[in-house]
C-alpha positions as CSV (number, residue, x, y, z in Angstrom):
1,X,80.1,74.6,96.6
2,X,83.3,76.4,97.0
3,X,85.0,75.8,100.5
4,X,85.9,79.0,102.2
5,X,88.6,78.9,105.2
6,X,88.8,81.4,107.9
7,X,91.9,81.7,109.8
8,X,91.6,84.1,113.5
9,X,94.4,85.8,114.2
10,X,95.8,88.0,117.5
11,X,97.5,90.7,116.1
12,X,98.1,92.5,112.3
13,X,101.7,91.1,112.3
14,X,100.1,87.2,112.7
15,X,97.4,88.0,109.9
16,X,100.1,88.9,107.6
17,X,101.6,85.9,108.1
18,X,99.3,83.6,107.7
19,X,99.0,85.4,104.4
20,X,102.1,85.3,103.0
21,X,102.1,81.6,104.0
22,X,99.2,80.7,101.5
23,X,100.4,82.6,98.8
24,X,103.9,81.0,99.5
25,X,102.3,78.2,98.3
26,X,101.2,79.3,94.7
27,X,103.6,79.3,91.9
28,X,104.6,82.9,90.7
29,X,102.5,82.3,87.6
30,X,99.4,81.4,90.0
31,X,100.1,85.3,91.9
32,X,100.6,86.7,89.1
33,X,97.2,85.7,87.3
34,X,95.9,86.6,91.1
35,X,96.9,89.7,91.0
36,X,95.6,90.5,87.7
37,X,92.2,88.7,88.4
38,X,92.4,91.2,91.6
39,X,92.8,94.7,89.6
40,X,90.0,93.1,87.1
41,X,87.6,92.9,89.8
42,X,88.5,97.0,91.5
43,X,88.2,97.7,87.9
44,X,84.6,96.7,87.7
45,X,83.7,98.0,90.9
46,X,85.3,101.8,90.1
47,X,88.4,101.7,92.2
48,X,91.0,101.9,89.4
49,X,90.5,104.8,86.7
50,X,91.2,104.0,82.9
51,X,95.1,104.2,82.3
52,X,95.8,104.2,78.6
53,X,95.6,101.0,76.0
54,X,91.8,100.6,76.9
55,X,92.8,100.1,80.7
56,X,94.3,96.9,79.9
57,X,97.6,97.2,81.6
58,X,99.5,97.7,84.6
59,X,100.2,101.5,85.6
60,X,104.1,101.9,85.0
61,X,105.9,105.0,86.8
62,X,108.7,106.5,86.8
63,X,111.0,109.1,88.9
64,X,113.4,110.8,88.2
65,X,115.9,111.2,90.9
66,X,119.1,114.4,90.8
């Protein structure tokens, strides 16, 4: 069985960093994989439209600024 931790916090501003503490301590290939395992999941659920090559890919934007 999976262990699962809970951590209380007082405020927003404690949560948050309690939160960037544990993903302080994953490399930056671990976050990125999390991040993509992340927009996986909202994918399956319906939270992220299709956005061209099947869906595959991260949305890319850009502005253009006078």
């Amino acid at each position: 069985m999976k262990k699962i931790w809970v951590r209380k916090a007082k405020s927003f501003r404690e949560a948050e960093r309690f939160d960037r503490q544990y993903y302080e301590m994953f490399s930056p290939n671990e976050r990125v994989e999390t991040v993509d395992w992340l927009r996986r999941i909202a994918r399956k659920i319906g939270k992220i439209g299709k956005v061209g090559h099947g869906g595959t890919r991260l949305r890319r934007v850009i502005g253009v600024v006078q």
